[in-house]
Structure formats: structure tokens, C-alpha cells
C-alpha positions as CSV (number, residue, x, y, z in Angstrom):
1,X,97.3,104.4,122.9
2,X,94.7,107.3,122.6
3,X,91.3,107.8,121.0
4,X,93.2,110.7,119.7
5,X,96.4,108.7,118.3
6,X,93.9,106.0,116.9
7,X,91.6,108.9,115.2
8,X,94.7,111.0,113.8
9,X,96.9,108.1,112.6
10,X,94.4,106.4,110.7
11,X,92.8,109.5,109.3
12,X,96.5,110.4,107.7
13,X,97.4,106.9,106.5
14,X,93.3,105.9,105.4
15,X,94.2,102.6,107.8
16,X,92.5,101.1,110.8
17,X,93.9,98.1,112.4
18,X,92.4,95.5,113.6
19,X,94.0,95.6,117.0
20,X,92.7,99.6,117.1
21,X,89.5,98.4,116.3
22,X,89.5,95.9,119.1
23,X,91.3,98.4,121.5
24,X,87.9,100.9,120.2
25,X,85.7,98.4,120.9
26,X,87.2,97.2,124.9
27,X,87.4,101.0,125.8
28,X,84.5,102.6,124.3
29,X,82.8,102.3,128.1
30,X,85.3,104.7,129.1
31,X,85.3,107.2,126.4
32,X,83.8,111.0,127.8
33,X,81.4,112.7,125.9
34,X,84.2,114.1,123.5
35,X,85.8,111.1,122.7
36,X,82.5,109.1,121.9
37,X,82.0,112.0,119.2
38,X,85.6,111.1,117.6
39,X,84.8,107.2,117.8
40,X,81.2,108.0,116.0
41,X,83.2,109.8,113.3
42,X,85.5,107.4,112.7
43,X,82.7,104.6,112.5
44,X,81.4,106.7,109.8
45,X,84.9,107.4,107.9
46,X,85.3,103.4,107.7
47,X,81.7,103.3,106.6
48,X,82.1,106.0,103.7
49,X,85.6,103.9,102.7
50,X,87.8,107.2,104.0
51,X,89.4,105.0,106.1
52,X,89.9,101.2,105.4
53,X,90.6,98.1,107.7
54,X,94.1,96.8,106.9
55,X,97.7,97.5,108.1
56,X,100.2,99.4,108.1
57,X,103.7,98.7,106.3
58,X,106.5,100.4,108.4
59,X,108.1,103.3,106.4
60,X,111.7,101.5,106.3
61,X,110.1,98.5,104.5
62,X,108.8,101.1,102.1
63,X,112.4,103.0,101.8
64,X,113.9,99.6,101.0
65,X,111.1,98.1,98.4
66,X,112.1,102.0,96.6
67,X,115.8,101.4,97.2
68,X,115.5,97.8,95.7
69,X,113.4,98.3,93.0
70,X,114.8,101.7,91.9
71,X,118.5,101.4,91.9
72,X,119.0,97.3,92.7
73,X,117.1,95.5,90.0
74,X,118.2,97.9,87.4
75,X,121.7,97.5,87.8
76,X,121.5,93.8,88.0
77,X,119.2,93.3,84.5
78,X,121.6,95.3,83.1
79,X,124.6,93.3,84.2
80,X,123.2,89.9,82.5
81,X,121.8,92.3,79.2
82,X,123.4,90.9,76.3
83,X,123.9,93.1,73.8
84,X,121.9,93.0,70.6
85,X,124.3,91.6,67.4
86,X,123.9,94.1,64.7
């Protein structure tokens, strides 16, 4: 893991971990003049609520909760619908 990984992934999702935080926090005595720039700005995206603490749900997860909820469920409410006597 890089400063620069950390910085770019969580700038594109609006995530931090807490593992990157901690990882942040055990390296920062080795960070060059550069990288203590990008750890300052990202300090202050978490403090203006650009980026938040959380995690990160893994994209298949996602693809699945989609899959499930847009083409499973339906079919299977509609297969117990009882038609409406007239």
C-alpha cells in the first residue's frame, strides 16, 4: 500500500478505512515532503465530509444485491401473485 493508492482510492469512492487510517498514522514518520502534503489534504477532505470513515463493499456484492433485487425478487412475487377476482 501507497500514500498515493490510499489518497486516490478514497478520493474516488468518498471512503477511508480504518486500517488506512492506521496504516496513515504508523507511516507518517516516513512520509517525504510530498507525501506529508497528500496526507495533510486528505486530513482535511475527511474534515470537510469529502471523504468519510467507513468501508468499502466489494463491487461483486454490489453486482449481486442489483442482480437480486432487479431480476430475482420480481419474478418470485410474481410467482405467488394471486390474481385479483373480478
Amino acid at each position: 500500500m501507497t500514500l498515493g493508492e490510499v489518497f486516490l482510492e478514497s478520493l474516488s469512492t468518498g471512503v477511508i478505512t480504518e486500517q488506512e487510517i492506521d496504516w496513515l498514522a504508523t507511516q507518517q514518520n516516513r512520509f517525504n515532503r510530498d507525501e506529508e502534503a497528500t496526507a495533510l489534504k486528505l486530513g482535511r477532505l475527511l474534515d470537510s465530509g469529502v471523504i468519510n470513515l467507513g468501508c468499502r463493499i466489494p463491487s461483486q456484492l454490489l453486482r449481486h444485491k442489483l442482480v437480486l433485487n432487479d431480476w430475482i425478487e420480481p419474478l418470485g412475487r410474481r410467482r405467488h401473485h394471486k390474481p385479483i377476482a373480478a
